[in-house]
N, CA, C and O of each residue as an XYZ file, in Angstrom:
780
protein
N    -102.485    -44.009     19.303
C    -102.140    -42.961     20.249
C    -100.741    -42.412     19.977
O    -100.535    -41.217     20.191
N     -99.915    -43.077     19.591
C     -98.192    -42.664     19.468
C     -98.409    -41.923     17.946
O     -97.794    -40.887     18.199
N     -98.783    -41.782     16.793
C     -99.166    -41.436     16.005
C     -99.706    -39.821     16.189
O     -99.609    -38.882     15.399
N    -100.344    -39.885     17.623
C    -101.256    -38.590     17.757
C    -100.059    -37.578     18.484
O     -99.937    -36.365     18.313
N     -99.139    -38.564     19.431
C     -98.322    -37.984     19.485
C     -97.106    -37.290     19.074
O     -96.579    -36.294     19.569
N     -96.701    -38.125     17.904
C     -95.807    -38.103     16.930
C     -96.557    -36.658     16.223
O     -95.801    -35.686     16.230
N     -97.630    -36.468     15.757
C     -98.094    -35.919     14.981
C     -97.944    -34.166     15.434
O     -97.615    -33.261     14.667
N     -98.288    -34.042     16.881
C     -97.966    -32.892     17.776
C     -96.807    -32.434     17.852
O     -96.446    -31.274     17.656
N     -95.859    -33.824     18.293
C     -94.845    -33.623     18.215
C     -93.875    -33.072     16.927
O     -92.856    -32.384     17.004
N     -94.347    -33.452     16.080
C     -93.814    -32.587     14.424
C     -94.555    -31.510     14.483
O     -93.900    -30.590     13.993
N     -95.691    -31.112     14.867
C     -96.152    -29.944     15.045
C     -95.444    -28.712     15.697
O     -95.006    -27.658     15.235
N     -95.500    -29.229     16.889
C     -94.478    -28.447     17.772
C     -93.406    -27.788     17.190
O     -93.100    -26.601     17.081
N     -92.832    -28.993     16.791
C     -91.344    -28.712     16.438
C     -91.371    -27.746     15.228
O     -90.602    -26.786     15.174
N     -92.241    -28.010     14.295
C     -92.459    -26.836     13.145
C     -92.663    -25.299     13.453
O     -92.160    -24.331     12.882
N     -93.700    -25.357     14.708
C     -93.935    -24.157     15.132
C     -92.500    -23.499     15.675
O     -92.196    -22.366     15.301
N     -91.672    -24.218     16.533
C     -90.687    -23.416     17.175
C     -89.799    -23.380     15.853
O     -88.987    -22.492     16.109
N     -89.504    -23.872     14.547
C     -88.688    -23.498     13.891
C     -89.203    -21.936     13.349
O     -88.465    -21.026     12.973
N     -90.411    -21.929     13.416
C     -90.926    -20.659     12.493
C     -91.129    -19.362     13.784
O     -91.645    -18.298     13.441
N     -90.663    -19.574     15.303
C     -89.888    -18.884     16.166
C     -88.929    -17.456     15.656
O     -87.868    -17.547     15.040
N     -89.360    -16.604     15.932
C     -87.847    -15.341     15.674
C     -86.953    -15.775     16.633
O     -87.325    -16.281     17.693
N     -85.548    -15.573     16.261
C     -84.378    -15.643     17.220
C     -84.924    -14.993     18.438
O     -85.506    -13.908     18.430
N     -84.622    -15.977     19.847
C     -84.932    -15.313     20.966
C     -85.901    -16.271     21.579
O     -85.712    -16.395     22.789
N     -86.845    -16.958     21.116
C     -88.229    -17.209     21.381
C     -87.713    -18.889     20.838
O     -86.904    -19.372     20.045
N     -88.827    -19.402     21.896
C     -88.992    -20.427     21.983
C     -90.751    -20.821     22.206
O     -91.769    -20.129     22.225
N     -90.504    -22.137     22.338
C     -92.163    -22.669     22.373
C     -92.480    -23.453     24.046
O     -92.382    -24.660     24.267
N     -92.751    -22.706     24.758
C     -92.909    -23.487     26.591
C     -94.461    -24.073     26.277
O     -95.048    -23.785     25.234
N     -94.865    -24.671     27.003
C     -96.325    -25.370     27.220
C     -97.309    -24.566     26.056
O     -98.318    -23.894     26.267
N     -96.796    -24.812     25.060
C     -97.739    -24.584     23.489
C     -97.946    -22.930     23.229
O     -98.761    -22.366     22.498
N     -97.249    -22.555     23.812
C     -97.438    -20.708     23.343
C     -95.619    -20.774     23.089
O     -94.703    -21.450     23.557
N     -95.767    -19.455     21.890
C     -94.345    -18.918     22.186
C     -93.805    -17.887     22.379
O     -93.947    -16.942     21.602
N     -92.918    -17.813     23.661
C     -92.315    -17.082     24.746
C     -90.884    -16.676     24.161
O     -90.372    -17.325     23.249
N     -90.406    -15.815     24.609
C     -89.259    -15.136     24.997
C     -88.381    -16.386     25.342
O     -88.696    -17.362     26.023
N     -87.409    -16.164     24.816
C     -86.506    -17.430     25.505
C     -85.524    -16.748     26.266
O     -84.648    -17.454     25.766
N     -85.008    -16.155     26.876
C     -84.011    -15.451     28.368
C     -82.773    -15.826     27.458
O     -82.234    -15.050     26.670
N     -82.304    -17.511     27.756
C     -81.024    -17.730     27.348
C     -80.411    -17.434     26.080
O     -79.182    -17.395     26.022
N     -81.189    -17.197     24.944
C     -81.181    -17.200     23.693
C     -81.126    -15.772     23.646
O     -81.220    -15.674     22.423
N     -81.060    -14.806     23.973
C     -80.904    -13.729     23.651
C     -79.560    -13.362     22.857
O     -79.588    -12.912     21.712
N     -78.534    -13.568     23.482
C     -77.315    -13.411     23.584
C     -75.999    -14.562     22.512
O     -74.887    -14.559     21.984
N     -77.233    -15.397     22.777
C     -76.450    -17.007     22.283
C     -75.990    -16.908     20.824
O     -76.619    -16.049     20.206
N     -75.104    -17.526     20.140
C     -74.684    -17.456     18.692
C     -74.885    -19.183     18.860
O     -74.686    -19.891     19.847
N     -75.322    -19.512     17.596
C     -75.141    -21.100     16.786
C     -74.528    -21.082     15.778
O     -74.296    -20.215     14.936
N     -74.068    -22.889     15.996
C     -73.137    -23.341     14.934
C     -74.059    -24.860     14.779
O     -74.787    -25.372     15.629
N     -73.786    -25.279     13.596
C     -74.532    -26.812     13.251
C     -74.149    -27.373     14.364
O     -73.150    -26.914     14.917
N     -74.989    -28.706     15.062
C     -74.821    -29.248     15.956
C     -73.772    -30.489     15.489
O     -72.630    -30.549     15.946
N     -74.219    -31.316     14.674
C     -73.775    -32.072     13.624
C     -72.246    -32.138     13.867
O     -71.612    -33.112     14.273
N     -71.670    -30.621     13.463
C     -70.326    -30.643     13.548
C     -69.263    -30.313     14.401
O     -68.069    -30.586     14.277
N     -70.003    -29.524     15.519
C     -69.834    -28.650     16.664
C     -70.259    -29.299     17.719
O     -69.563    -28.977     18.682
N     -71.264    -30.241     18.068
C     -71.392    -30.083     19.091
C     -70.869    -31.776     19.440
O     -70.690    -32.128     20.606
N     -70.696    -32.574     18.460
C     -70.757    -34.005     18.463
C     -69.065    -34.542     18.090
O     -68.548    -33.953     17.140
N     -68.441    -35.332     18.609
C     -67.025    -35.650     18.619
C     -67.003    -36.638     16.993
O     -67.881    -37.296     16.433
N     -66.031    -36.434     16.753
C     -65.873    -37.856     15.184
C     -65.472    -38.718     16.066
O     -64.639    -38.750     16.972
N     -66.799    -39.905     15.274
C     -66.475    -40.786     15.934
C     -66.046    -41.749     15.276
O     -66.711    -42.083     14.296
N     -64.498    -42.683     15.680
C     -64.246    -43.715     15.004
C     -64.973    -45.061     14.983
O     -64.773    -45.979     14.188
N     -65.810    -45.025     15.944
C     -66.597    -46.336     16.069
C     -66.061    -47.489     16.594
O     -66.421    -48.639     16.342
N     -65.267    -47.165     17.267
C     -64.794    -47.894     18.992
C     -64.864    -47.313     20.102
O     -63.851    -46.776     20.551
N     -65.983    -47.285     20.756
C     -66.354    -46.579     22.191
C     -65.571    -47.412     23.296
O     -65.730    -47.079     24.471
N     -64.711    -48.506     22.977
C     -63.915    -48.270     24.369
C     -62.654    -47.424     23.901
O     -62.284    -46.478     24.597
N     -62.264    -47.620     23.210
C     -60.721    -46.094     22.438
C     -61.246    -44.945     22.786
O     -60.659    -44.278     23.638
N     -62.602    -44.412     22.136
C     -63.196    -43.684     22.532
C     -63.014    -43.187     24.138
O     -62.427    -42.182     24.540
N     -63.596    -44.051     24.790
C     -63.314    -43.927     26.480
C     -62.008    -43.899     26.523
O     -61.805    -42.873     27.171
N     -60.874    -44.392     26.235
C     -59.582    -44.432     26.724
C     -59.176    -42.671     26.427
O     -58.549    -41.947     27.199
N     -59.917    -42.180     24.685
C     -59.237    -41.508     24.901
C     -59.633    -39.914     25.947
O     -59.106    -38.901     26.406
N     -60.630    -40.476     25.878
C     -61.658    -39.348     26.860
C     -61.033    -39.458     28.282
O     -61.215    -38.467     28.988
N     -60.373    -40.424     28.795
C     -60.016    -40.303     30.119
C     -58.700    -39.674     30.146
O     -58.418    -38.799     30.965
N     -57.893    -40.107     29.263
C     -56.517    -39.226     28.896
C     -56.870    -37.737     28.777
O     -56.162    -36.925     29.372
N     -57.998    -37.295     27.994
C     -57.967    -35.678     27.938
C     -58.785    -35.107     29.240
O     -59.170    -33.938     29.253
N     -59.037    -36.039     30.380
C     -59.561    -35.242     31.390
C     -60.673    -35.453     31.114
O     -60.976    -34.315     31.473
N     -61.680    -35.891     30.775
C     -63.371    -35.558     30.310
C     -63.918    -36.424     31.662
O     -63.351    -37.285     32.333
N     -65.076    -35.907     31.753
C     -65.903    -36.584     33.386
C     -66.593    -37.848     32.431
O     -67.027    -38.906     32.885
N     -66.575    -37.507     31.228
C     -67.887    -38.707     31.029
C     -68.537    -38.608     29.835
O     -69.128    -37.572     29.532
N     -68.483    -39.978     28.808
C     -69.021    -40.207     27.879
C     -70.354    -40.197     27.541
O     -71.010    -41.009     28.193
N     -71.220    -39.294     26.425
C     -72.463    -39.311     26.031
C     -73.064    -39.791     24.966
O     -72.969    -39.138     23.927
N     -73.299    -40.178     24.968
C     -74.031    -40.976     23.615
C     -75.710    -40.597     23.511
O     -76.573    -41.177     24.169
N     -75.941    -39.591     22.621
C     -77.590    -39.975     22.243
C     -77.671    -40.348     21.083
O     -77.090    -40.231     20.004
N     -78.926    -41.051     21.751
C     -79.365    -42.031     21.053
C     -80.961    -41.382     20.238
O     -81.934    -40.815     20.735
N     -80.636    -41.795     18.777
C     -81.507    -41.028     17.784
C     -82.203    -41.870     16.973
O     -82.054    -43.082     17.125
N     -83.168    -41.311     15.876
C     -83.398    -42.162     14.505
C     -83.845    -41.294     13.467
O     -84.335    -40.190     13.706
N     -83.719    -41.676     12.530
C     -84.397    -40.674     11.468
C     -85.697    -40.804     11.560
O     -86.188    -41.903     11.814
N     -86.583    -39.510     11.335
C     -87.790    -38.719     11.845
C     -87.956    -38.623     12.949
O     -89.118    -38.949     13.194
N     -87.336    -38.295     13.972
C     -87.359    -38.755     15.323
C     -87.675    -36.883     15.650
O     -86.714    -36.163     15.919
N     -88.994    -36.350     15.580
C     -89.277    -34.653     15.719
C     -88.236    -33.875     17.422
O     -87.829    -32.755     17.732
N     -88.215    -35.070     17.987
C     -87.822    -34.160     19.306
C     -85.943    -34.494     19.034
O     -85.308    -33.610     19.609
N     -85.146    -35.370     18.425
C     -84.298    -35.365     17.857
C     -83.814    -33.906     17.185
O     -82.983    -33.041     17.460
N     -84.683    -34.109     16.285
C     -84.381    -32.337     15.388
C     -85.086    -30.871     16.492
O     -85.392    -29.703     16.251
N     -85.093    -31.341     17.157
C     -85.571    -30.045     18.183
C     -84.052    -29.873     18.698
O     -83.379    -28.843     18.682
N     -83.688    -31.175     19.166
C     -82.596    -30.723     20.100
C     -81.381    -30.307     19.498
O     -80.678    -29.416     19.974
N     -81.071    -31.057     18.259
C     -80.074    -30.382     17.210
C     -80.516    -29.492     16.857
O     -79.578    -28.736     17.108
N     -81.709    -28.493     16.167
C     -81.516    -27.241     16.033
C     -81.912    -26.080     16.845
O     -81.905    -24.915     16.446
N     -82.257    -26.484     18.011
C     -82.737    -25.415     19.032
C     -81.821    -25.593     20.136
O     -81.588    -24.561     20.766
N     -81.217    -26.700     20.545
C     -80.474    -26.615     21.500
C     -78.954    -27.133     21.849
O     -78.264    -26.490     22.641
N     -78.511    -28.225     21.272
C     -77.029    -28.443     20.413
C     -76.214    -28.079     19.793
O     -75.071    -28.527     19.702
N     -77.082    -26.481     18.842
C     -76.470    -25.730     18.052
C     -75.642    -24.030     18.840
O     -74.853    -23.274     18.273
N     -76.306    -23.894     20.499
C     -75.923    -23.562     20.626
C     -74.425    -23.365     21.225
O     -74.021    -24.303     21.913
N     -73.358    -22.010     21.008
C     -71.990    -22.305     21.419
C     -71.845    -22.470     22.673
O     -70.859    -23.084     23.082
N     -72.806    -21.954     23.559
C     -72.535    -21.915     25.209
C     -72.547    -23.453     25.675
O     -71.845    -23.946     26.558
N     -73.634    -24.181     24.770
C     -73.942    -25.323     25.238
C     -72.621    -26.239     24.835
O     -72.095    -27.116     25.521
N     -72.265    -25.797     23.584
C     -71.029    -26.699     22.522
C     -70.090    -26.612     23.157
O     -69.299    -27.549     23.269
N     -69.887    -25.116     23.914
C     -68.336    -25.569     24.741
C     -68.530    -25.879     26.245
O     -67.543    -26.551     26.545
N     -68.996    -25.788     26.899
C     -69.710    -26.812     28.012
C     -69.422    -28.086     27.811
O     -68.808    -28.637     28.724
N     -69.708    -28.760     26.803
C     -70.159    -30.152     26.574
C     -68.754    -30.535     26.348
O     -68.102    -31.344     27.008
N     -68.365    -29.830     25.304
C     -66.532    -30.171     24.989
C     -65.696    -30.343     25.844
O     -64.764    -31.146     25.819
N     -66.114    -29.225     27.067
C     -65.096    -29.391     28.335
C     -65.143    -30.146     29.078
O     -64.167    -30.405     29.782
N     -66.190    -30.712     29.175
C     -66.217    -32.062     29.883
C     -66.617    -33.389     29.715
O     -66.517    -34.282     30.557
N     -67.016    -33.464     28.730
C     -67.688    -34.781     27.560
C     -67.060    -34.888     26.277
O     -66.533    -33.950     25.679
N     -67.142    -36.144     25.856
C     -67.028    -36.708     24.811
C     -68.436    -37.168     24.501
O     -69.211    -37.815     25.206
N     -68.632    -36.521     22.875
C     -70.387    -37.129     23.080
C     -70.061    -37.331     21.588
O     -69.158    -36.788     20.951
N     -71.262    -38.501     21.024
C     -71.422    -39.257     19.608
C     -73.117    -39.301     19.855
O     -73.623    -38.830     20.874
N     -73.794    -39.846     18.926
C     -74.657    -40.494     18.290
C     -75.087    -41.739     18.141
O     -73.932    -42.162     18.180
N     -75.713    -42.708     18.005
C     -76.315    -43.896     18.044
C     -77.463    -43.748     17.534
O     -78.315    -43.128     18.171
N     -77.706    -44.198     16.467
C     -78.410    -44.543     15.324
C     -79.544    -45.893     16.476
O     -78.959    -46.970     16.586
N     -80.450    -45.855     16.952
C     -81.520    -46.693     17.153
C     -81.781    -48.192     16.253
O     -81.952    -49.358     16.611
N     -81.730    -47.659     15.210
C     -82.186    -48.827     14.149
C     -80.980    -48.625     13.165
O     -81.327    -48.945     12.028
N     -79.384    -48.105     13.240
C     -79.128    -48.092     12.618
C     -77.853    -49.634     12.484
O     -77.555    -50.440     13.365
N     -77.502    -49.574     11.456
C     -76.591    -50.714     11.042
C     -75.156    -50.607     10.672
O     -74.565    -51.422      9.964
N     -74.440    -49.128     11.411
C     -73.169    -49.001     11.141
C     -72.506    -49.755     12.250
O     -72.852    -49.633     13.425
N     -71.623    -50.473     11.876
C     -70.668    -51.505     12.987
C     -70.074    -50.501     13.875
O     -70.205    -49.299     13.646
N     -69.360    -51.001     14.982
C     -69.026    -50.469     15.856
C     -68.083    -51.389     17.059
O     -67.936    -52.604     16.926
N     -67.607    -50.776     17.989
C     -66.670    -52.061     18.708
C     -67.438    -51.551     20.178
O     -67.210    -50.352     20.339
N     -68.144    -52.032     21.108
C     -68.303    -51.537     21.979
C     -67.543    -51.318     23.571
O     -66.481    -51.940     23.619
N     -67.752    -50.842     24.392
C     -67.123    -50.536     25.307
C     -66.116    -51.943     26.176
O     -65.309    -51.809     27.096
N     -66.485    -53.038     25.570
C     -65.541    -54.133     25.526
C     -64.742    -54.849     24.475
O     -64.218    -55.959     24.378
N     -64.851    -53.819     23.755
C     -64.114    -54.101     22.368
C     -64.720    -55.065     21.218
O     -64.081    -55.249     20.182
N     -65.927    -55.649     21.431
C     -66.541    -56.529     21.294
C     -67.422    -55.871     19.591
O     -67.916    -54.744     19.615
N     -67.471    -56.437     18.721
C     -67.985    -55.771     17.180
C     -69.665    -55.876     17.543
O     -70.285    -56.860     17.947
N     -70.084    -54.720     17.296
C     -71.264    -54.834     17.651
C     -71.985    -53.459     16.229
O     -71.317    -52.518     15.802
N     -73.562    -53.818     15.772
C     -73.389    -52.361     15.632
C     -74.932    -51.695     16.268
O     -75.722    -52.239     17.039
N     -74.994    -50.566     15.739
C     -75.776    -49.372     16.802
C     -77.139    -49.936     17.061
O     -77.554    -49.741     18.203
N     -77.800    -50.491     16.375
C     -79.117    -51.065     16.843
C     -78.891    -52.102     18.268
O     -79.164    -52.037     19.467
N     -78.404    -52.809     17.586
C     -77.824    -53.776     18.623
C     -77.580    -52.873     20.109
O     -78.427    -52.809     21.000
N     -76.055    -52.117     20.154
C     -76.000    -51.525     21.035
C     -77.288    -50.686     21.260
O     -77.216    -50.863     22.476
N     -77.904    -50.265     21.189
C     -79.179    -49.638     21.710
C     -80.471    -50.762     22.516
O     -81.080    -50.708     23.584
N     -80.454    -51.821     21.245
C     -80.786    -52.598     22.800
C     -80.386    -53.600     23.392
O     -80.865    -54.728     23.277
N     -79.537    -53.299     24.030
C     -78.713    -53.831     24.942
C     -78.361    -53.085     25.694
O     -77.526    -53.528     26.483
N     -78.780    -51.593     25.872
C     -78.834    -50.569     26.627
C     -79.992    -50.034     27.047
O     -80.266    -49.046     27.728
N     -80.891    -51.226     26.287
C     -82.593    -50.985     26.676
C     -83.141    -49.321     26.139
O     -84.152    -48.812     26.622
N     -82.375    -48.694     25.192
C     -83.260    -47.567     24.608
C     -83.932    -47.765     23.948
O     -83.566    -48.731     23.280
N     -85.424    -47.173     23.468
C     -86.163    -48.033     23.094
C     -87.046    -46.389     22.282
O     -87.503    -46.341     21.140
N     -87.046    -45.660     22.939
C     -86.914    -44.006     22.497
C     -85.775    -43.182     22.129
O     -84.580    -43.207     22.420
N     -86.740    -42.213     21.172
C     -85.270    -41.031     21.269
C     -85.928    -39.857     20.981
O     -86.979    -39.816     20.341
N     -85.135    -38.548     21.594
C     -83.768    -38.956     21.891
C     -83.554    -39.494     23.101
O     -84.453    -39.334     23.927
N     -82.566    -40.111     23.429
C     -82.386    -41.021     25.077
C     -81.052    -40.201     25.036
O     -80.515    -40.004     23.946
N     -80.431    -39.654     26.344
C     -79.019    -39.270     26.533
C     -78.479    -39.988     27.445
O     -79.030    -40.152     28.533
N     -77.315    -40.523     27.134
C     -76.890    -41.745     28.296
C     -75.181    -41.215     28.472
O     -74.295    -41.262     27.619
N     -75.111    -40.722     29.860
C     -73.658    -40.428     30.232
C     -72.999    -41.750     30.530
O     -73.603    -42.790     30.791
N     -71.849    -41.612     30.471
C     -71.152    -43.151     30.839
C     -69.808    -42.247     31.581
O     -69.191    -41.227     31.275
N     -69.755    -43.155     32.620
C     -68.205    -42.204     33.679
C     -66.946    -43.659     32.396
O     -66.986    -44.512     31.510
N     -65.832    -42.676     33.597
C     -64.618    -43.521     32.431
C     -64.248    -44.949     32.846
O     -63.181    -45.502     32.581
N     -65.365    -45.520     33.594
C     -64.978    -47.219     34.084
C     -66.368    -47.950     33.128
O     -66.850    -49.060     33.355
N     -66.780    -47.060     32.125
C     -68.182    -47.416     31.059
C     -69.376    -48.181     31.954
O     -69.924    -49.232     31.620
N     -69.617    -47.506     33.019
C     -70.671    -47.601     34.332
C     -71.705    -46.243     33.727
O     -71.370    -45.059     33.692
N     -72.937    -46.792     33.316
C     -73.865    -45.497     33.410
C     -74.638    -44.821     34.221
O     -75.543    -45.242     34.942
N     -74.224    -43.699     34.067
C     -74.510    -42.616     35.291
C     -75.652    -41.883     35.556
O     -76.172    -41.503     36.605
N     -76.006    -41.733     34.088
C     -77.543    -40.335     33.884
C     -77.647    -41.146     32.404
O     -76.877    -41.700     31.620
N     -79.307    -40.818     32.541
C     -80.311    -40.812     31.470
C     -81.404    -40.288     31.753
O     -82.353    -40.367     32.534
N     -80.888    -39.555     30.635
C     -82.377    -38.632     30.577
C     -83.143    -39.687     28.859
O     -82.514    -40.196     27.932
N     -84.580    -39.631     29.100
C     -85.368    -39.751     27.681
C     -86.038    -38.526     27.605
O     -86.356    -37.818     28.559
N     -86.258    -38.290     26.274
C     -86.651    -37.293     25.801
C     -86.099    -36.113     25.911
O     -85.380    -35.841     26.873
N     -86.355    -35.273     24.960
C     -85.940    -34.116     24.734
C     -85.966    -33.290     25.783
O     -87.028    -33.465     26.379
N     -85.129    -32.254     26.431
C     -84.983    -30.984     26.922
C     -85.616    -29.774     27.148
O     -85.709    -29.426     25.970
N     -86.053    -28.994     27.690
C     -87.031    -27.650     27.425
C     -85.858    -27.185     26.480
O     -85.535    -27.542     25.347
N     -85.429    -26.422     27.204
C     -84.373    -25.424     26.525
C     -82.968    -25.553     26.853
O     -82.793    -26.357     27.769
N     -81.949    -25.043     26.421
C     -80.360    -24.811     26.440
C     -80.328    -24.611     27.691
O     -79.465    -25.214     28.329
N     -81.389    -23.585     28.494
C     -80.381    -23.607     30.609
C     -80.671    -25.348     30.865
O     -79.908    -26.077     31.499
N     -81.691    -25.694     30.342
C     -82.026    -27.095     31.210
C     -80.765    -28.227     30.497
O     -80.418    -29.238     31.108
N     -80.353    -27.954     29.520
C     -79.030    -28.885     29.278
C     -78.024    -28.706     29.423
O     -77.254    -29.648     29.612
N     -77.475    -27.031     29.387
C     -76.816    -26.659     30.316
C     -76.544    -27.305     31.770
O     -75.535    -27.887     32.170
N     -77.679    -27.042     32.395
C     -78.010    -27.544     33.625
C     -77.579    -29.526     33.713
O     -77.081    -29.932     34.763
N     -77.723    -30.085     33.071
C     -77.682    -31.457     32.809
C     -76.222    -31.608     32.739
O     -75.870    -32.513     33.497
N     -75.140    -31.009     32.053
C     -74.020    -30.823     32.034
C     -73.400    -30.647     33.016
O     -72.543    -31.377     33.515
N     -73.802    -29.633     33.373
C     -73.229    -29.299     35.047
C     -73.297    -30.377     36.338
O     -72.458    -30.706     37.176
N     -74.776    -30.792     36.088
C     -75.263    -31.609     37.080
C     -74.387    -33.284     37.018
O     -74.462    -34.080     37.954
N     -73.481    -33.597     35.547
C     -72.871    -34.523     35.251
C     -71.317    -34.059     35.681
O     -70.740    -34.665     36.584
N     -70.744    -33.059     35.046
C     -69.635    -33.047     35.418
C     -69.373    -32.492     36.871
O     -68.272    -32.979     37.126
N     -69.803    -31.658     38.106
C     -70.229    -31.566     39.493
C     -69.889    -32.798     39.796
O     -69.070    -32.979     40.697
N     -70.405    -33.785     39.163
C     -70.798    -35.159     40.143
C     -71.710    -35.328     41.250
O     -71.739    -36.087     42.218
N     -72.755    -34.002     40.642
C     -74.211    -34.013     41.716
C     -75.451    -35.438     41.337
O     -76.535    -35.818     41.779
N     -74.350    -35.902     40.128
C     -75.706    -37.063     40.147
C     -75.558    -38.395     41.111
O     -76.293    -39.354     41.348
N     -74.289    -37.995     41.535
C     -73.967    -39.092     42.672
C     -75.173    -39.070     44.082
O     -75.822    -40.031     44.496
N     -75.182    -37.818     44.536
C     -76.289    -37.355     45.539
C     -77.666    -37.266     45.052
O     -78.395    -37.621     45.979
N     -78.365    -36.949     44.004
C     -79.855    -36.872     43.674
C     -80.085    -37.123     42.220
O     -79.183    -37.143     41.382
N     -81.619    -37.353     41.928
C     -81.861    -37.324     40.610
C     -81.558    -35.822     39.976
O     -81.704    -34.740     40.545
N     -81.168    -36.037     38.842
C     -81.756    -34.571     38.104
C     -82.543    -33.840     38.083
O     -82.343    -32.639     37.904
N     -83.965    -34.511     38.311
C     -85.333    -34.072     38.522
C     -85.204    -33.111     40.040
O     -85.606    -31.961     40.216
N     -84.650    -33.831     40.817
C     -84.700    -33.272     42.084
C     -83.637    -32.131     42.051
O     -83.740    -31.122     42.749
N     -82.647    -32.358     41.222
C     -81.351    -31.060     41.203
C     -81.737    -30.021     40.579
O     -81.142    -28.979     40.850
N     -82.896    -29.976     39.510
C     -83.099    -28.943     38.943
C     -84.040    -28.625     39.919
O     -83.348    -27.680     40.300
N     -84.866    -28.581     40.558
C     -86.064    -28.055     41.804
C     -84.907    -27.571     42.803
O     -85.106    -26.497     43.371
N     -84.074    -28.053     42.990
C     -82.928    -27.116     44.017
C     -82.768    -26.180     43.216
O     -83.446    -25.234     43.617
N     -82.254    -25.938     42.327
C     -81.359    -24.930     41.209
C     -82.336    -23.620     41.699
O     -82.061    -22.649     42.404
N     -83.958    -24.137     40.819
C     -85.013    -23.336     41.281
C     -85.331    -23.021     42.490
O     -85.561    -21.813     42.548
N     -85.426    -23.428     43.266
C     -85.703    -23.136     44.487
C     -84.227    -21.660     45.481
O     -84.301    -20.672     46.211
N     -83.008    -22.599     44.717
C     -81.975    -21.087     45.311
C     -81.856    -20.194     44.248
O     -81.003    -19.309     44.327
N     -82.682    -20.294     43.113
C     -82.921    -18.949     42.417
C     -84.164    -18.268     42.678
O     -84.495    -17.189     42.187
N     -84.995    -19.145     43.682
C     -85.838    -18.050     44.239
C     -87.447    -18.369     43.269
O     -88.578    -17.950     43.517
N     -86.897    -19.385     41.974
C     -87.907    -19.259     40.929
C     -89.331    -20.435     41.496
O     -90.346    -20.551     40.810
């Protein structure tokens, strides 16, 4: 069954690459995308993701010194189809890149990968490891962390589009995830837009 899904899922993702600028792929047709009209991209890779030295508590120290609400880490793997959705359909964009900058510090985590790392207790650990020990077990997984390395939001799986991570951003740095799920904040959003 994960196979059948996997298999759609690279499907999908092929189809929305072969998308004209503008357009996206909603519930298996492809639509007009609203937000994308306007939007310019840059690689996600380099733009949208912090260098990371591979000490996430420095990391945190230094994220609390520049003001940031809160550390992100997704969590990835190679062939991972909804991974490469979100880096090239929705990470790449700038609205989203400087959003994220202004209030996050965000990296990567390799699932199965084996680059060392010091984790949020300084402790040598590397990314597989930290992944489970954070119980991710999918990807992509997005895991905010506030600046006392307490996690706040997780989302699994991939995103519709750039308003809905947009939206995820907002809903993190606000500090609306203190009051409701996400699930429930985006049905408000909709609901006072009338949609």
């Amino acid at each position: 069954m994960k196979s059948i899904h996997r298999l759609l899922g690279q499907a999908l993702l092929a189809l929305s690459l072969l998308c004209p600028p503008g357009f996206t792929i909603a519930q298996g047709a492809v639509v007009q995308n609203a937000f994308a009209q306007n939007s310019t991209t840059r690689d996600a890779e380099t733009h949208f993701f912090d260098a990371n030295t591979g000490d996430l508590k420095a990391e945190l120290g230094e994220a609390k010194a520049a003001g940031k609400k809160a550390l992100l880490l997704m969590y990835e793997q190679e062939g991972c189809p909804g991974c490469l959705f979100m880096k090239q359909i929705i990470l790449n964009q700038v609205v989203v890149q400087d959003l994220y900058h202004r209030h996050f510090i965000s990296f990567t985590v390799d699932i199965n990968g084996s680059v060392p790392l010091k984790d949020f207790g300084g402790r040598d650990i590397i990314e597989k490891a930290l992944a489970i020990r954070s119980k991710t077990r999918s990807t992509p997984t997005f895991v905010f962390h506030d600046m006392t390395d307490t996690e706040i939001v997780r989302i699994n799986g991939n995103l519709r589009d750039a308003g809905e991570f947009k939206l995820l951003g907002e809903f993190v740095a606000s500090g609306a995830y203190k009051l409701r799920p996400f699930a429930e904040h985006k049905q408000l959003q909709l609901k006072n837009k009338g949609g």
